[in-house]
N, C-alpha and C positions, 0 to 999 in steps of 0.2 A: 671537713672534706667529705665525709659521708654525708651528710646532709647534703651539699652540694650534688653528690654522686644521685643522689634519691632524688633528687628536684628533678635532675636531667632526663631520669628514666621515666618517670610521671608525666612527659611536657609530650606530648602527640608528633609524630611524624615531620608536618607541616609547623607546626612550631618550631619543631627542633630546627627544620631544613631553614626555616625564615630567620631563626636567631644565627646559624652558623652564616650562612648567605652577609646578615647584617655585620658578623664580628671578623669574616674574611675581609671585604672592602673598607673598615677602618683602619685590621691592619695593616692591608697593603696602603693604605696612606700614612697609617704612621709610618711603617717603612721608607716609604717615599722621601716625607720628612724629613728624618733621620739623616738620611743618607743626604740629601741636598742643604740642609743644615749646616754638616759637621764639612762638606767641600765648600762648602759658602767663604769669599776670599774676605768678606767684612762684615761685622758684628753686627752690623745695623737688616744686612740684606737675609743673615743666620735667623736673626730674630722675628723676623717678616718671615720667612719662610715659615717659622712655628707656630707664628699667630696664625697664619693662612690655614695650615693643616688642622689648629685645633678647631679655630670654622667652621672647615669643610666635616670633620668625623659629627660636630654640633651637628650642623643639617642635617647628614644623613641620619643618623638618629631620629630626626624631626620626622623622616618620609614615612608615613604610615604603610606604604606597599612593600618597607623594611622590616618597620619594627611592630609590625600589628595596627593597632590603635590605638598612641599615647593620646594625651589629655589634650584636647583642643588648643587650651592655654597655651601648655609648652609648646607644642606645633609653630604657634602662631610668633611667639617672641623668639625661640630657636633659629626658626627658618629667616626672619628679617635681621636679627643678630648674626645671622652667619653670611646671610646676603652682603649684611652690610660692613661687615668687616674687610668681606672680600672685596669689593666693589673700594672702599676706601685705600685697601692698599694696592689696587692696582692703579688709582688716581697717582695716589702720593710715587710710586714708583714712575706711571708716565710724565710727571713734572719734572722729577730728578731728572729722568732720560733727554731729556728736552734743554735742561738749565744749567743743569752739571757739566763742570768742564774738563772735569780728571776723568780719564777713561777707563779707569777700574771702576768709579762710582757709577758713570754710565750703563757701565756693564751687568754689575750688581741688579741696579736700576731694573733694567731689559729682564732680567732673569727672572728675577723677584715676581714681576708684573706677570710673563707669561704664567709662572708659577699660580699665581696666585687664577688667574683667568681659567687656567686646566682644570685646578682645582673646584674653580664655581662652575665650570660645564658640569663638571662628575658629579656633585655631590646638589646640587641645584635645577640645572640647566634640563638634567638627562629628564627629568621626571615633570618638566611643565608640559603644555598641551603644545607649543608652535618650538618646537624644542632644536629644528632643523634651522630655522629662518634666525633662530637666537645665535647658534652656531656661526652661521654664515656673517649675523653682524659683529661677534664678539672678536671673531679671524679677522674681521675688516679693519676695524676700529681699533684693534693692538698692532697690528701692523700698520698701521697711519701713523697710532704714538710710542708706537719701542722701535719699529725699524730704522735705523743709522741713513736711510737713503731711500728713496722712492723706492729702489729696483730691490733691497733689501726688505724692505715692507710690505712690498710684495710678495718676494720668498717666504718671509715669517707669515702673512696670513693666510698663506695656503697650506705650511704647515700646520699651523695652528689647527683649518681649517681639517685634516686629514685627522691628526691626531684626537680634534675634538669629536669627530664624526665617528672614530673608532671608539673611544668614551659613552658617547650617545649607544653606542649601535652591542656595545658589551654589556651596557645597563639596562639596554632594551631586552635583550635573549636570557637575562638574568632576573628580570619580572616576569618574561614567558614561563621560565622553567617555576617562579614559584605560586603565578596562574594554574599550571599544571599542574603540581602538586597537591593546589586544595581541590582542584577540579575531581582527582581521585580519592582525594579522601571523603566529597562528597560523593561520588558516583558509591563508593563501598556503603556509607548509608543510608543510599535509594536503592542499591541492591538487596540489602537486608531490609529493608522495608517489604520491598517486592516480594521476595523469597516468605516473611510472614503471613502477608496479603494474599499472596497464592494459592499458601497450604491453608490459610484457611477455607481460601472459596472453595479449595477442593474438598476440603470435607465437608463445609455446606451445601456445598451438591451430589457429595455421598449420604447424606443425611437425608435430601430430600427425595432422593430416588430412591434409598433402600425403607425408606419409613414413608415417605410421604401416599406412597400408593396402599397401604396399610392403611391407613388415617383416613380416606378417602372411602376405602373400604367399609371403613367401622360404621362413618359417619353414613353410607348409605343405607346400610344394612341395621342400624340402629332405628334410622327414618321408616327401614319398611319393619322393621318390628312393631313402632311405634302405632302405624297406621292399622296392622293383622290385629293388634290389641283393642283397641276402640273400636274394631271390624265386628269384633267377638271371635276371630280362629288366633285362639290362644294358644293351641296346640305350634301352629305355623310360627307363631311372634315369638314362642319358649324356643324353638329349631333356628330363628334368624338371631337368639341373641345367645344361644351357642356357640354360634360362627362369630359374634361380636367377640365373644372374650375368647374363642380360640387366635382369633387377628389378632386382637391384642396381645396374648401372650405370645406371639409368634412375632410383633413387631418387637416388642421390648426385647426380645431373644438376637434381631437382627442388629437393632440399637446399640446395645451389648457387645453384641460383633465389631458393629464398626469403632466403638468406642475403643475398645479393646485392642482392635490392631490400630488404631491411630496412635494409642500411649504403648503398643509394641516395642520392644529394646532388647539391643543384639549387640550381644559383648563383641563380636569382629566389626561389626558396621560400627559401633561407639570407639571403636580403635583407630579404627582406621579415618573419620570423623572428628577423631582428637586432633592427627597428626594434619590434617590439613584445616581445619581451623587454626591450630598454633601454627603452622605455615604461613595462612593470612596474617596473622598476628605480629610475624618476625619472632617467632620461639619456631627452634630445632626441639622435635619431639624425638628422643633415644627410643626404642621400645628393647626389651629383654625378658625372654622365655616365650611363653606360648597359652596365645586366650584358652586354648586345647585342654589344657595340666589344672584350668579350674575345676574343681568341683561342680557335677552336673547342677546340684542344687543352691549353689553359689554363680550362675551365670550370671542371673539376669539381675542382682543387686551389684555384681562384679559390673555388669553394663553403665548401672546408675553412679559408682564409683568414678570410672572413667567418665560420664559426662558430667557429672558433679565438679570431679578436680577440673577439669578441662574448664570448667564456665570461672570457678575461681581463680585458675588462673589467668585468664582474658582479665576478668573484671577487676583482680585485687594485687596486680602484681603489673610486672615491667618486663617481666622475664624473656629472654634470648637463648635459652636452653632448658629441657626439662628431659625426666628421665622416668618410663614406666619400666614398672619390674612384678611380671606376670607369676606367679607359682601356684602349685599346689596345696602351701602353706599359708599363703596369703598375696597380698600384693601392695607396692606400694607408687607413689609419685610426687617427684620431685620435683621444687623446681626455684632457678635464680629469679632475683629482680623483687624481691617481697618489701615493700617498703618501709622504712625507719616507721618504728611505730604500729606494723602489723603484727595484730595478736593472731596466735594460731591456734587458737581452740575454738572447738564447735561451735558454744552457745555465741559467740561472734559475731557469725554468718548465720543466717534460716537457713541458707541450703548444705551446711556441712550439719547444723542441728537437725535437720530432717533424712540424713544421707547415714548420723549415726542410729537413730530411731528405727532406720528398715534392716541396716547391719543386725542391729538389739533383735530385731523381730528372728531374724533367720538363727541367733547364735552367733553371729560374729562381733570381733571387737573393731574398735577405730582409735587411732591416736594420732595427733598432728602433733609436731614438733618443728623450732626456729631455730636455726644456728646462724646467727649473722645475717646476712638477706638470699639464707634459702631457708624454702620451705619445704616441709617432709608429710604426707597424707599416708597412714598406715593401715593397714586393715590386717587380721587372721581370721581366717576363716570359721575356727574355732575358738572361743574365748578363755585364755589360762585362770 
């Protein structure tokens, strides 16, 4: 059962939504089944009834805009297996209708057939390309051979026709919604693409405005030292390559700058950063105490903490709740959804191994710890 539980939570969004989508619509046909079966008035028409349902749940299994992308193969013999079942027993039902002379078996007959006909719109019919005009012959042509009477065969293919058209038009809005679903699953990894792509151009264009007029500098004032030199005013070419190395040491100083506030880290902003990245995520972030009550000289490794856990949990868990707990003593974070099979020690991960290595550096300790499928990231500030 856990295992199963652990597979569930591992399977992305869009999968999940695609498997649930695929195992609602079989059981509402095994229900269907079921229930049409056990009122079924003759064993022969009970049993048609079950063969038809196990068909129709085959196909739908077969439709890849269900179940992903099974294997060509099975698609291929699935879907004509289940065609052809259905298509058979709605033959063998419209000859009964037609030959049969007791009118319980006629009835059977009629029932069976329409039965069987609903069931290959749904599980068939919905998902071809001229899927309307199929509709329209399938209402025409049962109603020719199950209706009792011209003007009754009429009635049943309009039924038919209504009913299939509502089948059609449910299975339609039901591949929309899970069109939309991968449509946002991709849009979130074109957005974080975007968001990568951005920050960087904007610091290679912090890069080349704060340095690039520096370089330019160098590179001029190098050229006219070089010329004052071979000129013979040695004195002027010593003065121009003063100015060289004070640019340079004045670019590297700004370089430094920018580097520096680019790999900047701010234990509120990594908080608050936490809570809505696990937001996107579908993890509820708890928070408890106050980034305040850190230790002034424990902030910014307290910062690296928090975006350490935070990326582990995105990347190595399934989790729908997590729990930071800020103090003076230390701090830690929790969190569900750790999957069967995850170790929680440092050397594990490079990012919890390098996350205990800057703790080591300032005097603090770290310990992770698994109980079941949570996981527990501890830090003190002070090492006992």
């Amino acid at each position: 059962m856990m295992r199963v539980a652990s597979w569930w939570r591992e399977l992305s969004g869009p999968v999940k939504f695609r498997l649930y989508t695929l195992l609602t619509l079989e059981g509402a046909i095994a229900a269907v089944v079921v229930v049409s079966a056990a009122t079924a008035e003759v064993p022969w028409s009970a049993a048609g009834i079950v063969v038809c349902g196990a068909a129709a749940v085959v196909a739908v299994q077969a439709q890849p805009a269900l179940s992903g992308s099974p294997a060509v193969g099975f698609r291929r013999w699935a879907l004509s297996a289940g065609a052809a079942i259905l298509l058979s027993i709605w033959g063998i039902c419209a000859i009964i209708a037609n030959v049969a002379s007791a009118e319980s078996v006629v009835e059977a007959a009629r029932v069976t057939g329409i039965f069987a006909a609903l069931l290959a719109t749904l599980s068939i019919v919905s998902f071809l390309r001229r899927r309307w005009w199929i509709v329209v012959g399938i209402s025409i042509v049962s109603g020719a051979a199950l209706g009792a009477s011209p003007a009754a065969g009429l009635r049943l293919a309009a039924v038919m026709f209504l009913i299939g058209g509502f089948l059609v038009a449910t299975t339609l809005l039901t591949l929309w919604g899970l069109e939309v679903v991968d449509d946002l699953e991709r849009a979130k990894g074109v957005e974080a693409r975007l968001r990568v792509a951005e920050e960087r151009l904007r610091f290679s264009r912090d890069l080349h405005d704060v340095v690039g007029r520096g370089f330019s500098a160098i590179a001029v004032k190098s050229e006219l030292a070089a010329t004052l030199s071979r000129g013979g005013a040695g004195d002027r070419a010593a003065a121009e390559m003063d100015d060289v190395k004070a640019l340079a040491v004045e670019s590297m100083d700004q370089m430094r700058e920018l580097v520096r506030g680019y790999r900047d880290i701010n234990l509120d902003g990594e908080v608050a950063g936490a809570r809505s990245l696990l937001a996107a995520a579908g993890c509820v972030l708890v928070i408890e105490g106050d980034p305040a009550a850190v230790p002034a000289q424990f902030h910014e490794v307290a910062a690296w903490v928090v975006r350490e856990g935070t990326t582990n949990i995105v990347r190595h868990s399934s989790a729908t709740s997590a729990k930071l707990t800020i103090g003076a003593a230390g701090m830690s974070l929790r969190n569900n959804g750790t999957p069967i099979g995850h170790v929680g020690d440092p050397d594990d991960h490079s990012g919890l191994s390098g996350l205990a290595e800057r703790l080591a550096y300032v005097g603090a300790g770290l310990d992770t710890t698994r109980n079941g499928e949570t996981f527990v990231l501890e830090i003190q500030w002070e090492k006992k």
